[in-house]
C-alpha positions in Angstrom: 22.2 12.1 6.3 19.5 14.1 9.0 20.4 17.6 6.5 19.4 15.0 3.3 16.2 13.7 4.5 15.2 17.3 6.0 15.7 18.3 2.3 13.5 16.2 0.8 10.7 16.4 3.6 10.4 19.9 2.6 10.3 18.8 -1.3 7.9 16.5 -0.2 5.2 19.1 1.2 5.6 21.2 -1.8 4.9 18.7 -4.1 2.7 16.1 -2.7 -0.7 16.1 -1.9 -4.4 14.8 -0.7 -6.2 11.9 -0.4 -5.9 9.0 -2.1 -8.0 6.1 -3.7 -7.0 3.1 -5.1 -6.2 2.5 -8.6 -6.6 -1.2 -9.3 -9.5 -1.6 -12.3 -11.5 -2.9 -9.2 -11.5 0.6 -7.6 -10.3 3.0 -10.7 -13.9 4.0 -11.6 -14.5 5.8 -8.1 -11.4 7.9 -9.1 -13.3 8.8 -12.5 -16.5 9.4 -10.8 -15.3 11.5 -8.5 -13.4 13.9 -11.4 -14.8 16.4 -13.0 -17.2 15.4 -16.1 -15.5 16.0 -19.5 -17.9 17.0 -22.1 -17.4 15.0 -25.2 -14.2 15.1 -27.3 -12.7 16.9 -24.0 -10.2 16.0 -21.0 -11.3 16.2 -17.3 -8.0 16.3 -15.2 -7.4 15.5 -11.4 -4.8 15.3 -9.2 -4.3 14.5 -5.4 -1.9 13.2 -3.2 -0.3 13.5 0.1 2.9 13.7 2.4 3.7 12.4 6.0 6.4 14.4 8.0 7.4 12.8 10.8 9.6 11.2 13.5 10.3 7.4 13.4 11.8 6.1 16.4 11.7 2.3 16.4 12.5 1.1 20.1 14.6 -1.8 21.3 18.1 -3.5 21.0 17.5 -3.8 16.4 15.5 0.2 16.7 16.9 3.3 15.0 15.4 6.7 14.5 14.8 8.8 11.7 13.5 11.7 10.4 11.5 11.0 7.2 8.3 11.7 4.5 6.3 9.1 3.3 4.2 10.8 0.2 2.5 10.1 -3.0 0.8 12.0 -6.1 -2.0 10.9 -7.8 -2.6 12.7 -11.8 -5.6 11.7 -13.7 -7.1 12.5 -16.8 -10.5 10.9 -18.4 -12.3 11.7 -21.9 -15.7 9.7 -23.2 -14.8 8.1 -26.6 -17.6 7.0 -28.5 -19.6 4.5 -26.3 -16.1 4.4 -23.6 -14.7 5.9 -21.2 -10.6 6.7 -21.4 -8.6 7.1 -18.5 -4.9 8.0 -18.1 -3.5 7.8 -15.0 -0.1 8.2 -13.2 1.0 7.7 -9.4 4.5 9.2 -8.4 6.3 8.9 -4.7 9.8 10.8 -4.3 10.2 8.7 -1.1 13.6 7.4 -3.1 15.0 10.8 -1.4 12.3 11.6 1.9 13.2 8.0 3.2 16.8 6.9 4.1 18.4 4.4 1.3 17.9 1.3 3.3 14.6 1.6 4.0 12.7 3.5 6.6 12.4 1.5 10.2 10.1 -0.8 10.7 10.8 -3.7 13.4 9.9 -6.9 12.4 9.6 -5.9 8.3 10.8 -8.4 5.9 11.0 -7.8 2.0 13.2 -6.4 -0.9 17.2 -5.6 -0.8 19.5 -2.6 -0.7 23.2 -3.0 -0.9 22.6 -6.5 -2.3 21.3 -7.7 1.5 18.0 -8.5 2.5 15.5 -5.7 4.1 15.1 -6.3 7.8 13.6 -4.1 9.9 13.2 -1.6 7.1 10.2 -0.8 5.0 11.5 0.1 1.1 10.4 3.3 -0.2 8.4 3.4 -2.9 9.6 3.8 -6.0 9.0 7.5 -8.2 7.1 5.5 -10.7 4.5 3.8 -8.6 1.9 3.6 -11.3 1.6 4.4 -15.1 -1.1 3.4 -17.1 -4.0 3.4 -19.1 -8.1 2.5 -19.1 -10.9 2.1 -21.3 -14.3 1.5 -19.6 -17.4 0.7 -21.0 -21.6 0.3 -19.8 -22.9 -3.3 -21.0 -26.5 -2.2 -19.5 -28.2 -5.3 -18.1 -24.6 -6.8 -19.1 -22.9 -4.9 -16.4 -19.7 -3.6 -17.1 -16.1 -4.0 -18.6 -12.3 -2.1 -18.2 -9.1 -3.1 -19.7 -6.1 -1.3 -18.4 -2.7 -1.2 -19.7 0.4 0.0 -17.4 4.3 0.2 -17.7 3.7 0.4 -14.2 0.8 -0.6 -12.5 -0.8 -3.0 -10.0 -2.4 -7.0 -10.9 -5.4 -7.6 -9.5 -4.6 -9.7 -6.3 -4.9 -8.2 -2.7 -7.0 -6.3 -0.9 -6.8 -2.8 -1.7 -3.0 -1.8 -0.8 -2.2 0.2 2.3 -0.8 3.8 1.5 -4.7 3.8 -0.5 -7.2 1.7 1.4 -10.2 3.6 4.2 -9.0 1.2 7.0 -5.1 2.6 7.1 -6.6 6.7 6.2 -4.7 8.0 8.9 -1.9 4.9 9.6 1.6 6.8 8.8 3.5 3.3 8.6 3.5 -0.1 6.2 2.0 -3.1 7.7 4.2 -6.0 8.4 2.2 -7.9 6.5 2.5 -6.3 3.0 4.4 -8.8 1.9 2.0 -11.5 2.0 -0.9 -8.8 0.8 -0.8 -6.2 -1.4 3.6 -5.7 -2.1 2.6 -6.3 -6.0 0.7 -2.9 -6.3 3.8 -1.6 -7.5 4.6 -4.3 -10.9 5.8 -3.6 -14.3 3.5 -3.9 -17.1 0.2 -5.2 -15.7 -2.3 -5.7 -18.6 -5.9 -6.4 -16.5 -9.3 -7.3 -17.7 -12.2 -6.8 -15.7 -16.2 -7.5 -15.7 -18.9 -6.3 -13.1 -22.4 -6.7 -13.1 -24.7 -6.4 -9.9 -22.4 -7.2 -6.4 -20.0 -9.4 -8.4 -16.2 -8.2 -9.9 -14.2 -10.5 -11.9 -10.4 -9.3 -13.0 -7.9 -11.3 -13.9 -4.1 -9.9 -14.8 -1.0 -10.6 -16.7 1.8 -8.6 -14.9 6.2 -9.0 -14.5 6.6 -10.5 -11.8 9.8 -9.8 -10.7 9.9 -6.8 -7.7 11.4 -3.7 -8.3 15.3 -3.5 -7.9 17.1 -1.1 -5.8 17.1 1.7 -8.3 14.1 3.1 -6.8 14.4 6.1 -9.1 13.8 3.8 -12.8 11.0 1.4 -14.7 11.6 -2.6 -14.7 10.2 -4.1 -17.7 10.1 -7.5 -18.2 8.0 -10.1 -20.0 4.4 -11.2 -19.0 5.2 -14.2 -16.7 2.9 -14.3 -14.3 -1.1 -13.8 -14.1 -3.4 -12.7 -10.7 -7.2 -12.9 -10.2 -9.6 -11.4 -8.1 -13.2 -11.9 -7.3 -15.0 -9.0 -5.5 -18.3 -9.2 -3.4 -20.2 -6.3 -2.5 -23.9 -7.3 -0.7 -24.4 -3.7 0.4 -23.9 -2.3 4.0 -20.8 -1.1 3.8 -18.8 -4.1 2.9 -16.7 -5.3 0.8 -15.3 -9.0 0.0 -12.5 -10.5 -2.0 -10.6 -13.3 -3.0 -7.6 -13.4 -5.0 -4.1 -15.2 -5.7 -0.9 -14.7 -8.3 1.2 -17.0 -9.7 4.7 -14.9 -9.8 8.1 -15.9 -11.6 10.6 -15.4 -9.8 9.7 -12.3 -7.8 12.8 -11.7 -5.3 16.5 -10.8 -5.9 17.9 -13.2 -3.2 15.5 -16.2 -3.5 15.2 -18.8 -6.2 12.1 -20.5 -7.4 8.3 -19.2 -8.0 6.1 -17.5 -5.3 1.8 -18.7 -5.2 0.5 -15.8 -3.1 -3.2 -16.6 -1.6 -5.5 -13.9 0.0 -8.8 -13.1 1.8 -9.9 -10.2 2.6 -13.2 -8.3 4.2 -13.7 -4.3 4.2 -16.5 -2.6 5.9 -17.5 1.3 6.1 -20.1 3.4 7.1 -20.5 7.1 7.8 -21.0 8.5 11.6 -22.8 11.9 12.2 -21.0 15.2 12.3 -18.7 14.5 9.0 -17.6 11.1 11.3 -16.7 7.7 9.3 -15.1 4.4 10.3 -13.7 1.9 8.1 -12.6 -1.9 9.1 -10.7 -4.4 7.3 -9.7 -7.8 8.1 -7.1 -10.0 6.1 -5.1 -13.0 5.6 -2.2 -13.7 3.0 0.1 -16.4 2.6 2.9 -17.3 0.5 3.5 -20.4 -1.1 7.8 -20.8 -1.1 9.8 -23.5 -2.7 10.4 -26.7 -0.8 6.8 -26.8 0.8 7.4 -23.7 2.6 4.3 -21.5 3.7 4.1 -18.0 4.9 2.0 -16.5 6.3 0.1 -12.6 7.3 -2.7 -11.9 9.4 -4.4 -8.4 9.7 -7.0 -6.5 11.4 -7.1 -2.9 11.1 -9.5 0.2 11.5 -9.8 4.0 11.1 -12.6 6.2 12.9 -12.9 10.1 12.1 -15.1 11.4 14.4 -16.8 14.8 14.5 -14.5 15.7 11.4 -11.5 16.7 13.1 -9.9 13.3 15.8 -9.4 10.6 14.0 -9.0 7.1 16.2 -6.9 4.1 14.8 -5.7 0.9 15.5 -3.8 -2.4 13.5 -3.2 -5.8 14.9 -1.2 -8.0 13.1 0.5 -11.7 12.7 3.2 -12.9 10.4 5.8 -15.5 10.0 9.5 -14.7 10.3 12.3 -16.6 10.1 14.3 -16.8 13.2 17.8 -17.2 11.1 17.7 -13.6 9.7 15.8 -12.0 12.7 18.7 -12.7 14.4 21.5 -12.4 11.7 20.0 -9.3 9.7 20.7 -11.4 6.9 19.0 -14.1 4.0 19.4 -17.4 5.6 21.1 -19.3 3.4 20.2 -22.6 1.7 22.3 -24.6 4.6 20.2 -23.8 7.2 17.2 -25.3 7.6 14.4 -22.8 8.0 12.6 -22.3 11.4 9.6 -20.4 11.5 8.5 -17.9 13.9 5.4 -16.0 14.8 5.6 -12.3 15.5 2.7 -10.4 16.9 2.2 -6.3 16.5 -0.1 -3.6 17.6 -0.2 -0.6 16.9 -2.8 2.6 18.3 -2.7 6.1 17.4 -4.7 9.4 17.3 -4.4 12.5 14.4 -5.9 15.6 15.0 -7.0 17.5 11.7 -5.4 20.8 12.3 -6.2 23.6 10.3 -2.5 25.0 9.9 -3.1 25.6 6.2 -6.1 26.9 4.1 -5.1 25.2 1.0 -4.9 22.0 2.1 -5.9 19.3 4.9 -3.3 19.1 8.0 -3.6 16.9 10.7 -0.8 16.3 13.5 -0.9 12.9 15.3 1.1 10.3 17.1 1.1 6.3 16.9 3.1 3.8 19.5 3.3 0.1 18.5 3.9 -2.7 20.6 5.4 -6.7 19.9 5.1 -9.9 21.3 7.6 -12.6 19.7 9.7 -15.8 20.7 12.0 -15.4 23.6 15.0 -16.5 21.3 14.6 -13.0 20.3 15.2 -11.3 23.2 18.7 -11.0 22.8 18.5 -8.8 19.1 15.1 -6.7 20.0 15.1 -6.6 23.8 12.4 -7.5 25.9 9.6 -5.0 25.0 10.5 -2.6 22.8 8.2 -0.3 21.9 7.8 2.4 18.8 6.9 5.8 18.2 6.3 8.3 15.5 5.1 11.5 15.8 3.2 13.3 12.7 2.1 16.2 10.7 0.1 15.3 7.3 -0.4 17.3 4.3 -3.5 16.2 2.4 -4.9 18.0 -0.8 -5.9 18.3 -4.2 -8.0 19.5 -7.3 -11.2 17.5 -8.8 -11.9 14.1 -7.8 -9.2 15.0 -4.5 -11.9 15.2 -1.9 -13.4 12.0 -2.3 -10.1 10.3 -1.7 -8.4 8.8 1.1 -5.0 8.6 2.6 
């Protein structure tokens, strides 16, 4: 298993690159700006990505350790056309062979199956089609703005911007526990998304799939349109950022019956710090409306400071809800038993130091260790403090709009 993973680790570096942005119809425009400018009646191509090596050891009586590579690849292509702007773009990840079948370990993560069993302190990989789509955008002057975007695969707008793209998690190797009451839908099967802008104010709204992604990590999942997201967007100035969004999705998990309401707030800030220093902040809260009354909740605070270009300083705080039945039992409580809810509690510090091992491409090397607090009934599955570690190196590069990217 160790000689499989090492193999596609090493696949992973030469093929993945740089730094990311997001690729909502929110945040797709930065991606264009930052490309190079066709001319008319030609393409302007980008690409940029990334790729983690590192060491997972998860602590405690449920831990495991691994050797793994998170990673993702960003191509982009943009033309004018007539009054609009066109925009192809494609994400890829080949974490479906860098990151063991079940799922990379994560104490405490809930969300998606392998095997036919509920995820439990695993994090799925991403799956090699993480985002395939289309744009067309277009200047309405004094009007604002408007983009409609088409995907196969592609993300609804609800959530703050997802994890492996967003400032606040640059440097953050691992999946917050909360994704699944935030941003899990930025990987859905064909997303059709309108949006408007004028002055401070974004409007989308989306028609998406929204069933998950099965365990065929490797494949597409279409479906019909059945569910819709929308997303309001606030930007005053200063560096921050405000949404509010929630989806309506039919029947989004293998294992569970019924439709899911997800609900979220969110507020982003960022400013730049002298020497080539930055530091962004976010703060979040999702929940998940279940069947049978049930809520669910995910709280998040996280932040990234680079400081004089090369040390980069982070941090994540987090609380969900978890249910106690398959804490303990690694399993999908079933419909006998009646659900109990518990509060877990998670935090997480690290430090990367941008290393220049490589002239074609940003390195860094860096280490994180994350810490619990959760209900004594669960002392007898995780221990009494475990603790986690993972030691790093990062690849980060790419051509065109690839330096103005993160993660």
């Amino acid at each position: 298993m160790y000689a499989r993973h090492a193999f596609g680790a090493v696949c992973a570096v030469a093929l993945f690159a740089a730094e990311i942005e997001p690729t909502t119809a929110a945040q797709t425009t930065s991606a264009a700006a930052a490309a190079p400018t066709a001319g008319p009646g030609h393409w302007a191509f980008f690409w940029h990505g990334y790729a983690y090596l590192d060491s997972n050891r998860q602590g405690g009586d449920s831990g495991a350790r691994v050797f793994e590579s998170i990673n993702h690849l960003m191509l982009g292509a943009d033309r004018p056309l007539g009054a609009w702007r066109m925009g192809l773009r494609g994400m890829f990840s080949i974490e479906p062979a860098t990151v063991p079948l079940e799922g990379s370990p994560l104490l405490f993560q809930r969300g998606e199956t392998y095997q036919g069993n509920l995820l439990i302190d695993r994090q799925h990989a991403h799956d090699l089609f993480v985002q395939l789509a289309a744009e067309w955008e277009r200047s309405l002057g004094a009007a604002g703005r408007v983009l409609f975007s088409a995907g196969v695969r592609g993300e609804p707008a609800v959530g703050p911007v997802a994890f492996p793209h967003r400032p606040s998690a640059a440097a953050i190797p691992m999946a917050p526990l909360s994704h699944h009451n935030l941003d899990s839908t930025h990987i859905s099967d064909d997303v059709v998304t309108a949006l408007w802008g004028i002055s401070v104010v974004t409007v989308e709204g989306s028609l998406f799939h929204g069933e998950e992604p099965d365990e065929n990590r490797w494949d597409l999942d279409q479906g019909a349109l059945d569910s819709y997201a929308g997303r309001i967007t606030l930007k005053p100035g200063g560096g921050f950022s405000f949404q509010v969004s929630g989806c309506r999705r039919e029947k989004p998990e293998a294992l569970e019956e019924g439709n899911q309401t997800r609900q979220t707030a969110s507020v982003a800030w960022e400013r730049a710090l002298g020497h080539g220093g930055s530091i962004a902040v976010l703060a979040a809260s999702g929940r998940n409306l279940l069947p049978d009354d049930q809520e669910e909740w995910g709280h998040i605070g996280e932040a990234t400071a680079r400081l004089h270009e090369r040390h980069f300083v982070y941090g994540r705080i987090e609380q969900v809800d978890r249910d106690l039945y398959e804490l303990t039992n690694k399993t999908q409580r079933p419909e006998t038993v009646e659900p109990s809810r518990v509060h877990v509690e998670e935090l997480t510090l690290g430090y990367a130091y941008s290393w220049p091992l490589l002239h074609e491409a940003q390195t860094s090397v860096g280490v994180a260790v994350a810490g619990y607090r959760f209900d004594g009934r669960l002392d007898a599955v995780y221990g009494d403090r475990p603790v986690s570690l993972w030691v790093y190196l990062r690849f980060g590069f790419g051509s065109g709009g690839g330096q103005a990217h993160h993660h």
